[in-house]
PDB file with one MODEL, atoms N, CA, C and O in Angstrom:
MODEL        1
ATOM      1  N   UNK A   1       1.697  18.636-227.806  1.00  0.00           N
ATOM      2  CA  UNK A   1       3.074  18.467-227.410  1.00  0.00           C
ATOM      3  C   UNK A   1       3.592  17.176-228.030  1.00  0.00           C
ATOM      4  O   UNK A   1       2.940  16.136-227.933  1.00  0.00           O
ATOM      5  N   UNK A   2       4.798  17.237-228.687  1.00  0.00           N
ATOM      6  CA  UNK A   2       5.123  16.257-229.558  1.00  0.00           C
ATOM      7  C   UNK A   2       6.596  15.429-228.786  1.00  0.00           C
ATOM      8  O   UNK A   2       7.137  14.362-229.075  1.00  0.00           O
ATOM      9  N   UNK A   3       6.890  16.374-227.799  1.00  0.00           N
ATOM     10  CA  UNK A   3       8.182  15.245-226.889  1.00  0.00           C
ATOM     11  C   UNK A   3       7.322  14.935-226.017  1.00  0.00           C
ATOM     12  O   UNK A   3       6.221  15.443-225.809  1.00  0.00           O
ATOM     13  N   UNK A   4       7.932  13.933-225.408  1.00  0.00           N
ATOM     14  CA  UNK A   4       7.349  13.613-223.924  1.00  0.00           C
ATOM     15  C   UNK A   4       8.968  13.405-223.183  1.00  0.00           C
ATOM     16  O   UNK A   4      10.115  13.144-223.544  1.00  0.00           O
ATOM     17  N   UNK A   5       8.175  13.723-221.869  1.00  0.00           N
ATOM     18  CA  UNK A   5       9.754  14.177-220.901  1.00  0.00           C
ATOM     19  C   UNK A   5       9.286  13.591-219.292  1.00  0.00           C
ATOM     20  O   UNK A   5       8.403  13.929-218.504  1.00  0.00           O
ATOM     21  N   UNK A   6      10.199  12.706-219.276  1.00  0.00           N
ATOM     22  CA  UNK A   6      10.253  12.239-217.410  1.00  0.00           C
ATOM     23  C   UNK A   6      10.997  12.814-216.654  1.00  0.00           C
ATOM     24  O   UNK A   6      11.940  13.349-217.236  1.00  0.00           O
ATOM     25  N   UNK A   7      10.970  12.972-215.255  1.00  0.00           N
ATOM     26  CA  UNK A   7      11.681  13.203-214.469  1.00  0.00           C
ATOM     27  C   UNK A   7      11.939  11.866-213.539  1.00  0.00           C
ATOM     28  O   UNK A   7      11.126  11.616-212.650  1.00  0.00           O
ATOM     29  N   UNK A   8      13.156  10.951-213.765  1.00  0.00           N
ATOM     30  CA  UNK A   8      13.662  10.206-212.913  1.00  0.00           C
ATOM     31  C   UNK A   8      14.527  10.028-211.855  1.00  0.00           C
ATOM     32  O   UNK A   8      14.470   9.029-211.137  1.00  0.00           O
ATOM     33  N   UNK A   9      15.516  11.136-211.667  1.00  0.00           N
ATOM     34  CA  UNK A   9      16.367  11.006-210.706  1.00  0.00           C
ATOM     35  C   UNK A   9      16.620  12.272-210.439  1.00  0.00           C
ATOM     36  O   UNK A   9      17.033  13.117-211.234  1.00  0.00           O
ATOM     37  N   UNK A  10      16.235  12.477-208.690  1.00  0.00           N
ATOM     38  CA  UNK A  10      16.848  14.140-208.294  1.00  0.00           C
ATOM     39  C   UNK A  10      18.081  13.768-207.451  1.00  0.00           C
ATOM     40  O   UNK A  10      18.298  12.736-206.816  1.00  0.00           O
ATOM     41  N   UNK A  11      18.754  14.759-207.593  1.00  0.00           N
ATOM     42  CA  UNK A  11      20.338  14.524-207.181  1.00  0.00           C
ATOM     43  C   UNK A  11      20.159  16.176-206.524  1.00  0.00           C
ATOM     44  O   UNK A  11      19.695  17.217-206.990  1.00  0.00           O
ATOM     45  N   UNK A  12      20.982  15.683-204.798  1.00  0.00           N
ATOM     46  CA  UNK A  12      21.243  16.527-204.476  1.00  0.00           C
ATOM     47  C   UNK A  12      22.807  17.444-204.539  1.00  0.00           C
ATOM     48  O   UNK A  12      23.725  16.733-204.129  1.00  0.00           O
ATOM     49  N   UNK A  13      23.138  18.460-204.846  1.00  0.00           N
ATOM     50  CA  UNK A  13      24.122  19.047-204.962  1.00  0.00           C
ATOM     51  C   UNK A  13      24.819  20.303-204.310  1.00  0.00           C
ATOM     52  O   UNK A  13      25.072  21.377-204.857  1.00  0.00           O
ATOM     53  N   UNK A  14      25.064  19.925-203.047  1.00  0.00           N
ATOM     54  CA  UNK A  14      25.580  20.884-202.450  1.00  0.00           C
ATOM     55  C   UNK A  14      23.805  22.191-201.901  1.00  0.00           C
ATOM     56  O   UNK A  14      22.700  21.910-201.436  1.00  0.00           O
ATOM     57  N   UNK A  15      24.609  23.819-202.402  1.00  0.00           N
ATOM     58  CA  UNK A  15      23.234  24.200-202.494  1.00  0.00           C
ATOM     59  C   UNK A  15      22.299  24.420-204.014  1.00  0.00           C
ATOM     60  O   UNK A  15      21.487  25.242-204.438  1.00  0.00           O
ATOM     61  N   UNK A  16      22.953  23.163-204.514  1.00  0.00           N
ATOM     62  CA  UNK A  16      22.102  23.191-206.132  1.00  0.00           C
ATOM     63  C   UNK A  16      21.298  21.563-205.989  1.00  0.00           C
ATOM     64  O   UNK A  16      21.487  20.634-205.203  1.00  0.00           O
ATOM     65  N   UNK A  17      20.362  21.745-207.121  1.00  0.00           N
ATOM     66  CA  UNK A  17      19.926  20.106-207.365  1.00  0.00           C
ATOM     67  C   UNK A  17      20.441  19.719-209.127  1.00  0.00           C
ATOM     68  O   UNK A  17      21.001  20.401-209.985  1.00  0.00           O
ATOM     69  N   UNK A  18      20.070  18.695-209.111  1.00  0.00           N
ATOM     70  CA  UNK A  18      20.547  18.166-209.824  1.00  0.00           C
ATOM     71  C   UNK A  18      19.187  17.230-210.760  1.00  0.00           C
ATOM     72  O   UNK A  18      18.822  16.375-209.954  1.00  0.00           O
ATOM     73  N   UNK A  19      18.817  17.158-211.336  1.00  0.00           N
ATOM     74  CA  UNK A  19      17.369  16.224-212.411  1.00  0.00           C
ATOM     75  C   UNK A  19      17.884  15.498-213.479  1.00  0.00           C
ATOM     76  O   UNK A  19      18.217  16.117-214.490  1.00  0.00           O
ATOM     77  N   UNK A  20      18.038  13.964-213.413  1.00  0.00           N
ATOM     78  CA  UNK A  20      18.205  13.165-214.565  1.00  0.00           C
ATOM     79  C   UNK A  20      16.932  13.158-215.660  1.00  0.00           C
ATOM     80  O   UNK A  20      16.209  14.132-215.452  1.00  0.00           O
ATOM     81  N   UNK A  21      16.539  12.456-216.590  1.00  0.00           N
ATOM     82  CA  UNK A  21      15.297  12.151-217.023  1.00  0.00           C
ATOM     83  C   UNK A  21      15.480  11.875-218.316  1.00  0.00           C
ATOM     84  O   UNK A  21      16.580  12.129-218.805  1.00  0.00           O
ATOM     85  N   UNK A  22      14.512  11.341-219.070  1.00  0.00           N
ATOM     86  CA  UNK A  22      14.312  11.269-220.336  1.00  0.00           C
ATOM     87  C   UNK A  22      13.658  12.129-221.316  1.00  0.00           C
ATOM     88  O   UNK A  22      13.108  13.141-220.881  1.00  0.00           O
ATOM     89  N   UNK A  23      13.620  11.827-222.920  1.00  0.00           N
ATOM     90  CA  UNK A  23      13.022  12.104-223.606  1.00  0.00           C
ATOM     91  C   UNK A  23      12.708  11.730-225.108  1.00  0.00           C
ATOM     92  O   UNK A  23      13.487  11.297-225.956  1.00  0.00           O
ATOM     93  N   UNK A  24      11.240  12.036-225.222  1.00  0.00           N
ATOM     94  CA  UNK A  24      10.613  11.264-226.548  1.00  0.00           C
ATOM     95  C   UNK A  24      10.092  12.139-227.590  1.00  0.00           C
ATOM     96  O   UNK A  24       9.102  12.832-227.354  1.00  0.00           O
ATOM     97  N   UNK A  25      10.616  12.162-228.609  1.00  0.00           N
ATOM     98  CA  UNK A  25       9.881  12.518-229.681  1.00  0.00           C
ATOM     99  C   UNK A  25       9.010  12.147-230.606  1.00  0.00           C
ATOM    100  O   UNK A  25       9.593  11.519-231.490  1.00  0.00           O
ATOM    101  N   UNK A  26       7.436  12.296-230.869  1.00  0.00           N
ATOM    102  CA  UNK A  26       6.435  11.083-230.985  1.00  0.00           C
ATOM    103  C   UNK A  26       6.581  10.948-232.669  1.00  0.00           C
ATOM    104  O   UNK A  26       6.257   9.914-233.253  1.00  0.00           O
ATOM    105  N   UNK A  27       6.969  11.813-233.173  1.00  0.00           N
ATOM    106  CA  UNK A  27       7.000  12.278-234.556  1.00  0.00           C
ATOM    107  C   UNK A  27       7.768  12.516-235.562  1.00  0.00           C
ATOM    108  O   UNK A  27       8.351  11.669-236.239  1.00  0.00           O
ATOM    109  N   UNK A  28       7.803  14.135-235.745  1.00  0.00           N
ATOM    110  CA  UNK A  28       7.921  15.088-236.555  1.00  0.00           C
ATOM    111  C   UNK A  28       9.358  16.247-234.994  1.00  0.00           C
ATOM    112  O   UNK A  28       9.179  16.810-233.914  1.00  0.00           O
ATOM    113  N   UNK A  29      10.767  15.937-236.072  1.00  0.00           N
ATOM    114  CA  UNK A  29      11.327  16.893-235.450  1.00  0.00           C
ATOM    115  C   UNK A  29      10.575  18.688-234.487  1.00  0.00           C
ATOM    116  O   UNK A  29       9.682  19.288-235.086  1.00  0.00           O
ATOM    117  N   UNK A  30      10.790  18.930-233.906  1.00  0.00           N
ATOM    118  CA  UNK A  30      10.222  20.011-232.971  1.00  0.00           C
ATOM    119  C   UNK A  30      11.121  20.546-231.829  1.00  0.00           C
ATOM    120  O   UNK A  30      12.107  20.058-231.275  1.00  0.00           O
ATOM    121  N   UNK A  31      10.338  21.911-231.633  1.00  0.00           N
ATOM    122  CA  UNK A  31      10.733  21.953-230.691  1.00  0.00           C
ATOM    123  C   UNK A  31       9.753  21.887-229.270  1.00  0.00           C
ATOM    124  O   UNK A  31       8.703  21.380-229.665  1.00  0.00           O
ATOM    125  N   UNK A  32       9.635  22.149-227.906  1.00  0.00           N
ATOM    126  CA  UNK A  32       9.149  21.876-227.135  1.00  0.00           C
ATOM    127  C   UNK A  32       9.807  22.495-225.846  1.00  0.00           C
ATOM    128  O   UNK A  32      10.942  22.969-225.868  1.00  0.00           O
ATOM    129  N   UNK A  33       8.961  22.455-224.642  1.00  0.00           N
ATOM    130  CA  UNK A  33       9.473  22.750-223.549  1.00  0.00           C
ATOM    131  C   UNK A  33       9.659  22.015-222.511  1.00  0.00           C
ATOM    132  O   UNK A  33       8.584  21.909-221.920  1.00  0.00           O
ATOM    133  N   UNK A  34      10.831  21.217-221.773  1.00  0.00           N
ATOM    134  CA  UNK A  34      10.912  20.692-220.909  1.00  0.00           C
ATOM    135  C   UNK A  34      10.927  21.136-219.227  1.00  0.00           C
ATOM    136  O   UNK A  34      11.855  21.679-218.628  1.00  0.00           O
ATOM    137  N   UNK A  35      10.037  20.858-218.864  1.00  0.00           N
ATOM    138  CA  UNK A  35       9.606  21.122-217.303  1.00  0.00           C
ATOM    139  C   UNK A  35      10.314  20.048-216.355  1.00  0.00           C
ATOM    140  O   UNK A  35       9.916  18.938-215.999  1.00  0.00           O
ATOM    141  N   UNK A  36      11.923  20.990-215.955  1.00  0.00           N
ATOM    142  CA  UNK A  36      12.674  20.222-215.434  1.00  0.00           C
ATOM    143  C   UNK A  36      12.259  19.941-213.641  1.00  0.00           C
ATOM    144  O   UNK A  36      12.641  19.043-212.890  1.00  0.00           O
ATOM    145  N   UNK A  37      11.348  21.100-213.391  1.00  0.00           N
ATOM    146  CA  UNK A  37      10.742  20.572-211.421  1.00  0.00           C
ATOM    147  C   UNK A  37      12.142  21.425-210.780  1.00  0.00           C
ATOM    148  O   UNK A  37      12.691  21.095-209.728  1.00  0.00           O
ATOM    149  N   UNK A  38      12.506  22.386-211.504  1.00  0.00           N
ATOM    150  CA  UNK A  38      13.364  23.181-210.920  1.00  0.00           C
ATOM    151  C   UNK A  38      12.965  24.749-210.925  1.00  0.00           C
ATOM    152  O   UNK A  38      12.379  25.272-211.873  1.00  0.00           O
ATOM    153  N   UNK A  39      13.270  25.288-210.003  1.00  0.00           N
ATOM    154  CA  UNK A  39      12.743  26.926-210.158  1.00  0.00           C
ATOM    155  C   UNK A  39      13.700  27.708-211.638  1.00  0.00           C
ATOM    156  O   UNK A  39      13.112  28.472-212.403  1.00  0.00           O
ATOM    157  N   UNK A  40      15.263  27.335-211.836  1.00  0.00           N
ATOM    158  CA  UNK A  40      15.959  28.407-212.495  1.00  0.00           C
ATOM    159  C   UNK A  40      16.706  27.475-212.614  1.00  0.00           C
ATOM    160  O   UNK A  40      17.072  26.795-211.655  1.00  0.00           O
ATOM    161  N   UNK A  41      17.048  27.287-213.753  1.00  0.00           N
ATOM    162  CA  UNK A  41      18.692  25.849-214.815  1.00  0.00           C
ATOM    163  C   UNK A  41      19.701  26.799-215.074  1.00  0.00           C
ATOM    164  O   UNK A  41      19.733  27.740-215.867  1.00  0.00           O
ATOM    165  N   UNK A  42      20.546  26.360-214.226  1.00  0.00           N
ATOM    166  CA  UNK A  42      21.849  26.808-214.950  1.00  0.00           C
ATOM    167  C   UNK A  42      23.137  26.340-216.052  1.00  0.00           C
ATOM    168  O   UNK A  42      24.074  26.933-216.588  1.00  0.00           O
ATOM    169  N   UNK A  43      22.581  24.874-216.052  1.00  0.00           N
ATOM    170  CA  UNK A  43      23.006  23.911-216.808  1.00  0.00           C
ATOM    171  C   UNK A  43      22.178  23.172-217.073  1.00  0.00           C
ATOM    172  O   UNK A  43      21.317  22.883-216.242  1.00  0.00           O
ATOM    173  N   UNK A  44      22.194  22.598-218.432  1.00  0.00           N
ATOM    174  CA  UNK A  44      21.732  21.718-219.263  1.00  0.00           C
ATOM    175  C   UNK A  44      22.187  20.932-220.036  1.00  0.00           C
ATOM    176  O   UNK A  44      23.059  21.533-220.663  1.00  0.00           O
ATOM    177  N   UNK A  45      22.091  19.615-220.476  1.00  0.00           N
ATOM    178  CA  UNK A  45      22.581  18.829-221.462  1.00  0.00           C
ATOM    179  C   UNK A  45      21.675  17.591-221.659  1.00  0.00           C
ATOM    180  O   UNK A  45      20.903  16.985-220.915  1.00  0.00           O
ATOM    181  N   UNK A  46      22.079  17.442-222.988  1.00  0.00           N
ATOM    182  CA  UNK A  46      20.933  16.034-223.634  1.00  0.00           C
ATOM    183  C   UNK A  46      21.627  15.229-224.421  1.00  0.00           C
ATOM    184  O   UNK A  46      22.398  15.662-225.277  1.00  0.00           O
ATOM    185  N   UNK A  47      21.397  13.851-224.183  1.00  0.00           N
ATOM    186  CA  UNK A  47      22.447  12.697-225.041  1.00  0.00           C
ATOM    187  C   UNK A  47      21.397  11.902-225.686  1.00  0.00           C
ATOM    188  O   UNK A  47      20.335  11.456-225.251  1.00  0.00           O
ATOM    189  N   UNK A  48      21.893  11.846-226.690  1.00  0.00           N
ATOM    190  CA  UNK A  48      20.575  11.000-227.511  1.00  0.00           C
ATOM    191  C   UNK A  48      20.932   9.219-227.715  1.00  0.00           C
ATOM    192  O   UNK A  48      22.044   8.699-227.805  1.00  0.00           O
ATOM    193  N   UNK A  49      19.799   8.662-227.742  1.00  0.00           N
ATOM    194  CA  UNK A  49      20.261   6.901-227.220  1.00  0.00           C
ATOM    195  C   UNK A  49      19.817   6.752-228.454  1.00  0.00           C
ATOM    196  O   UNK A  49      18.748   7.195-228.876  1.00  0.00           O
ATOM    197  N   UNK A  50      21.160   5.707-229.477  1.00  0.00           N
ATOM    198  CA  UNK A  50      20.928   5.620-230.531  1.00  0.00           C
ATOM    199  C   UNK A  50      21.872   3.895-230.368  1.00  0.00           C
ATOM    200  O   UNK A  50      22.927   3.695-229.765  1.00  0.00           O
ATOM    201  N   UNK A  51      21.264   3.179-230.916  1.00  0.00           N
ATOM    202  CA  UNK A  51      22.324   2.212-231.453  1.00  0.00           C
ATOM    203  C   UNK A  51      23.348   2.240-232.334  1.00  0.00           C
ATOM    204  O   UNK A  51      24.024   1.212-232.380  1.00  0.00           O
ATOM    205  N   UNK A  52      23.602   2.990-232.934  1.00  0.00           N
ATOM    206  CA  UNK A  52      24.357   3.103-233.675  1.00  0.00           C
ATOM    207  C   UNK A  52      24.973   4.602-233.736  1.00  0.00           C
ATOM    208  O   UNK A  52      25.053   5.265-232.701  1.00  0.00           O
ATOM    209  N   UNK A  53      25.449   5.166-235.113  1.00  0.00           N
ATOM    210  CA  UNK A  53      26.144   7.029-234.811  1.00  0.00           C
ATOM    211  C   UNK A  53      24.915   7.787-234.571  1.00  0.00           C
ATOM    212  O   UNK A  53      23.817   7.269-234.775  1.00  0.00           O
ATOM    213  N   UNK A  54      24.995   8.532-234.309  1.00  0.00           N
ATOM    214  CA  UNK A  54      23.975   9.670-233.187  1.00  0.00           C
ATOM    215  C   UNK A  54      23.643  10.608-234.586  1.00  0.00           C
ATOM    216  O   UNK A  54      24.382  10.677-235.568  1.00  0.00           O
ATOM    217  N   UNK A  55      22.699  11.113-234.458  1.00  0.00           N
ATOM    218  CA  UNK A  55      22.003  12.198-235.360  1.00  0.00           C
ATOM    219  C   UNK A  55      22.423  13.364-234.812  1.00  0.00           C
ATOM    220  O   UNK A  55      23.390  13.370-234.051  1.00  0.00           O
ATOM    221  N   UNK A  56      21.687  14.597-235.161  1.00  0.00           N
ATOM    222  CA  UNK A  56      21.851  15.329-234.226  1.00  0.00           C
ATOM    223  C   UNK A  56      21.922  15.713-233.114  1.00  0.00           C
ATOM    224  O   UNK A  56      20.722  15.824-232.861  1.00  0.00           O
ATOM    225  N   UNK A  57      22.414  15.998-232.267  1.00  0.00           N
ATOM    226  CA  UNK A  57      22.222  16.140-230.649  1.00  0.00           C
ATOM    227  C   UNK A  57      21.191  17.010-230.677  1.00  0.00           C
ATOM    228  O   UNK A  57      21.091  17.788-231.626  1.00  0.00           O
ATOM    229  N   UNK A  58      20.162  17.010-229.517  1.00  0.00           N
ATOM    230  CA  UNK A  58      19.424  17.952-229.157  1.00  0.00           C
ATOM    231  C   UNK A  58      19.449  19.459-228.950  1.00  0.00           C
ATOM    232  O   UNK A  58      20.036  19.598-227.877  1.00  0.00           O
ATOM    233  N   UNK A  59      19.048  20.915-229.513  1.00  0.00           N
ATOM    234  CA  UNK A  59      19.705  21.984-229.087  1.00  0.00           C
ATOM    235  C   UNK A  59      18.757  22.883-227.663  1.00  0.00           C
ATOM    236  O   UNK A  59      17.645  22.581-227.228  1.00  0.00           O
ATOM    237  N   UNK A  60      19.534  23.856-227.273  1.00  0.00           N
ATOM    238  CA  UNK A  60      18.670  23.968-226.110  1.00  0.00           C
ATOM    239  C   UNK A  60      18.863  25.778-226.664  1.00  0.00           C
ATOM    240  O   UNK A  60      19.909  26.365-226.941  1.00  0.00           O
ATOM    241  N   UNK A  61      17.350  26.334-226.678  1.00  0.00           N
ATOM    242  CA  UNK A  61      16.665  27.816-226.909  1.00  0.00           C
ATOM    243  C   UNK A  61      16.774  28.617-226.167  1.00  0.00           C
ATOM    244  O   UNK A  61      15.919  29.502-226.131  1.00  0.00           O
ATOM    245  N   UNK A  62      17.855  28.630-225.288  1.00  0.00           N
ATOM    246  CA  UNK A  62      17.323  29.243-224.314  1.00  0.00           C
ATOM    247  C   UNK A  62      18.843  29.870-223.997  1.00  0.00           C
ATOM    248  O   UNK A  62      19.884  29.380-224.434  1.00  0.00           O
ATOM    249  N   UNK A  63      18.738  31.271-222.991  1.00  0.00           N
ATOM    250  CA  UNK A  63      20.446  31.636-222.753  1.00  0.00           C
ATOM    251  C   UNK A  63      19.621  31.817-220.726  1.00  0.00           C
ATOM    252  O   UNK A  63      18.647  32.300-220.147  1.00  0.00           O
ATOM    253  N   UNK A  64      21.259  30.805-220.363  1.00  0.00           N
ATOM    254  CA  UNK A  64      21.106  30.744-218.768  1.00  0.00           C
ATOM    255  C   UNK A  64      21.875  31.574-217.970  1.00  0.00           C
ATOM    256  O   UNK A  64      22.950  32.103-218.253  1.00  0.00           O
ATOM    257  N   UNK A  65      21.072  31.660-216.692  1.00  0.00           N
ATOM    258  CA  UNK A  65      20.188  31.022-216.135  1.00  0.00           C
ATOM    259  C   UNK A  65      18.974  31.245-216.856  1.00  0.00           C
ATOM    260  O   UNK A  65      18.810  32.299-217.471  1.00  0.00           O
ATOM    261  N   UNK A  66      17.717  29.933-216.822  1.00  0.00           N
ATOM    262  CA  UNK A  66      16.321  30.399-217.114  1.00  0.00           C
ATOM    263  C   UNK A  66      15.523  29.495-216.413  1.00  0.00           C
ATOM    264  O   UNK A  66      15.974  28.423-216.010  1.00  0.00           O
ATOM    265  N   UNK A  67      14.102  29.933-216.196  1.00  0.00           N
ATOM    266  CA  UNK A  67      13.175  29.247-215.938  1.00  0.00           C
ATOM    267  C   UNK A  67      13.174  27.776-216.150  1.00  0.00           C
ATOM    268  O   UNK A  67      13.319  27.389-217.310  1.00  0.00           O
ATOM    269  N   UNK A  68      13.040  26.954-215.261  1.00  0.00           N
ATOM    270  CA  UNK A  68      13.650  25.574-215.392  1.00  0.00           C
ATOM    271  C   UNK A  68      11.815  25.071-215.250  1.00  0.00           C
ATOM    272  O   UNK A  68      11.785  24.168-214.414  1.00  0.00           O
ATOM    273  N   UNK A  69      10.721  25.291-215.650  1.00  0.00           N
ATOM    274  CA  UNK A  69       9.660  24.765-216.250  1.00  0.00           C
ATOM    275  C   UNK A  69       9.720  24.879-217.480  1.00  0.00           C
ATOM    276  O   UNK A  69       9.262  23.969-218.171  1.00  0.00           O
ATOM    277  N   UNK A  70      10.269  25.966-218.052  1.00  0.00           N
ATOM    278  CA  UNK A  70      10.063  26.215-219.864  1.00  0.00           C
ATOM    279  C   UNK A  70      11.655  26.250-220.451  1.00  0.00           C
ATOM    280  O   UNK A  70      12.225  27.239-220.912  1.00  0.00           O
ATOM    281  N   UNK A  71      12.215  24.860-220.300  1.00  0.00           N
ATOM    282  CA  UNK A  71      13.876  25.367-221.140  1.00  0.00           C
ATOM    283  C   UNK A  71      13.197  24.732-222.669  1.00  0.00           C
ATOM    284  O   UNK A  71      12.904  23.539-222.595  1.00  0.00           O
ATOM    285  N   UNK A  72      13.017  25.172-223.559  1.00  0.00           N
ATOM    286  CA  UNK A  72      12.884  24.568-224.690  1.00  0.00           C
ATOM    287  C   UNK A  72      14.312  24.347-225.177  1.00  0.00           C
ATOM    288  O   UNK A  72      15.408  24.899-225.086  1.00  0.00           O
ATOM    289  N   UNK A  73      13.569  22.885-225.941  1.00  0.00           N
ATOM    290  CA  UNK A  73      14.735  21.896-226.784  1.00  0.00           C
ATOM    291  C   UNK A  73      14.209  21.692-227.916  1.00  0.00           C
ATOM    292  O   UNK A  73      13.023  21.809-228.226  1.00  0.00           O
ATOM    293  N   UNK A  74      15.286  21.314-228.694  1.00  0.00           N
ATOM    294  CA  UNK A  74      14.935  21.303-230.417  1.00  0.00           C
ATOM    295  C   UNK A  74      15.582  19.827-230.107  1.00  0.00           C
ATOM    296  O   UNK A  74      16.286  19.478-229.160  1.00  0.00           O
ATOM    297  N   UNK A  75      15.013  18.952-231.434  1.00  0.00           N
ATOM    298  CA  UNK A  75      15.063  17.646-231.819  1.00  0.00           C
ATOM    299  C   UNK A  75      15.022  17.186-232.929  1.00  0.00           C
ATOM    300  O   UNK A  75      14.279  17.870-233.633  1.00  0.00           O
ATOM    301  N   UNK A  76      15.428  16.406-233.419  1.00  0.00           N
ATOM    302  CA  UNK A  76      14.870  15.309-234.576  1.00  0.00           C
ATOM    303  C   UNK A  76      13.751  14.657-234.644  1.00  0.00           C
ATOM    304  O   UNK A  76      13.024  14.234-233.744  1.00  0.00           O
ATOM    305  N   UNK A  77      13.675  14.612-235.620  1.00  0.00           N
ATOM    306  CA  UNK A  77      12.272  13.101-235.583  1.00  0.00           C
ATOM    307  C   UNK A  77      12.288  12.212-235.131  1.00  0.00           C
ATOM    308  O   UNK A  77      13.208  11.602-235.676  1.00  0.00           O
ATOM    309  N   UNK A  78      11.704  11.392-234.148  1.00  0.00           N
ATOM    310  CA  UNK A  78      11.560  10.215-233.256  1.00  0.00           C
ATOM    311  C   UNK A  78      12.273  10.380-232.552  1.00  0.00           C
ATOM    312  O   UNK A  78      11.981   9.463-231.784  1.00  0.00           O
ATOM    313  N   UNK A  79      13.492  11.099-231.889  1.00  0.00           N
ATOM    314  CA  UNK A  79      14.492  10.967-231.248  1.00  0.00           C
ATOM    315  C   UNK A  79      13.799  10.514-230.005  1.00  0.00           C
ATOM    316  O   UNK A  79      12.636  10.749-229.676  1.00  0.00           O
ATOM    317  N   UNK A  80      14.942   9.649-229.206  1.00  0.00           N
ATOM    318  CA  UNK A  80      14.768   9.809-227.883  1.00  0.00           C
ATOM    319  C   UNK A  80      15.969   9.990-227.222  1.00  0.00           C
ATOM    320  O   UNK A  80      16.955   9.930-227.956  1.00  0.00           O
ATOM    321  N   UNK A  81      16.212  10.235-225.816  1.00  0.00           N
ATOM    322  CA  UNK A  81      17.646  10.259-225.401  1.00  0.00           C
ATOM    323  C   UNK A  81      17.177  10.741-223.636  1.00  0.00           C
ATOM    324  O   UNK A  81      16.086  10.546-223.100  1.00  0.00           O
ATOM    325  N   UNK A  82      18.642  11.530-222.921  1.00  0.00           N
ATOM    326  CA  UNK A  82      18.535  11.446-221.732  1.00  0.00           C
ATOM    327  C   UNK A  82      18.938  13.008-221.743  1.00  0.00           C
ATOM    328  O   UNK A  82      19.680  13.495-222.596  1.00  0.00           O
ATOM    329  N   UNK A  83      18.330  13.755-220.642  1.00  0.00           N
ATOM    330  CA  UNK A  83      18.814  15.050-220.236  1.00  0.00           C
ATOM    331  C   UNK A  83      19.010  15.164-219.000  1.00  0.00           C
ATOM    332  O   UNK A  83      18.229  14.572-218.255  1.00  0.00           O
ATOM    333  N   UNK A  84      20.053  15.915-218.451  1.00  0.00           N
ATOM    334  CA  UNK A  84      20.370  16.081-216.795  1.00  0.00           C
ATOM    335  C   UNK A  84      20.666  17.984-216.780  1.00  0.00           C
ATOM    336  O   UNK A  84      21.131  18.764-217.611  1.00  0.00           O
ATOM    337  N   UNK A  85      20.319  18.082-215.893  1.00  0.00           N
ATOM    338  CA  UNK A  85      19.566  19.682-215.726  1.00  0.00           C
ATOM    339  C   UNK A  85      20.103  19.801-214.063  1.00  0.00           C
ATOM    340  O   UNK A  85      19.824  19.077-213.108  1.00  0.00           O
ATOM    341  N   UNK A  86      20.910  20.920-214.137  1.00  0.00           N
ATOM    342  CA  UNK A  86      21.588  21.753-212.942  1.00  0.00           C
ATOM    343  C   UNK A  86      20.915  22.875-211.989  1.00  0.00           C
ATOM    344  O   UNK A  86      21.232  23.761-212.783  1.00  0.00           O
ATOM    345  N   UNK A  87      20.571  23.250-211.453  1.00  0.00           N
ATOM    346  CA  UNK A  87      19.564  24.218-211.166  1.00  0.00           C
ATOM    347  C   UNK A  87      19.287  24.076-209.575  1.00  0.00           C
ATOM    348  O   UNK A  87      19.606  23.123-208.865  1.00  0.00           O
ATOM    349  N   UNK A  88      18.516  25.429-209.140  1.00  0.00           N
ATOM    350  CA  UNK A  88      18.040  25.779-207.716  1.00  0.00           C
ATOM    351  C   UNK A  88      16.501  25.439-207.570  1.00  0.00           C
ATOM    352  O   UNK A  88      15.922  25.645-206.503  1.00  0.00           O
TER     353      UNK A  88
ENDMDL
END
């Protein structure tokens, strides 16, 4: 596995939750699966932390709702950035 992915902040939302977190790419652009600690994502998004203009944004493989252990994301090389994930 070539990202690495935290889970830092659960947010409660009504009858949804809500998952802040990060992510690392050790390498070589990829893709990968992020295990958001949610049963089913209905939303997703990823911002990439760049000092300067942003590369590509991260893309997400997947058509929702889906399994919120396996949403795979596509990346750049080395990227890192932040994702927040909607879900039950």
């Amino acid at each position: 596995m070539s990202i690495t992915v935290t889970r830092d902040y659960h947010l409660s939302l009504g009858n949804m939750r809500g998952v802040i977190g990060t992510y690392t790419d050790s390498s070589a652009g990829t893709a990968d699966d992020v295990n958001t600690g949610l049963h089913k994502v209905y939303f997703m998004s990823f911002v990439e932390k760049a000092s300067g203009v942003s590369d590509n944004v991260p893309s997400i493989n997947e058509t929702f709702p889906c399994d919120g252990s396996a949403v795979t994301m596509i990346c750049d090389a080395s990227q890192t950035g932040y994702w927040f994930a909607i879900g039950v």
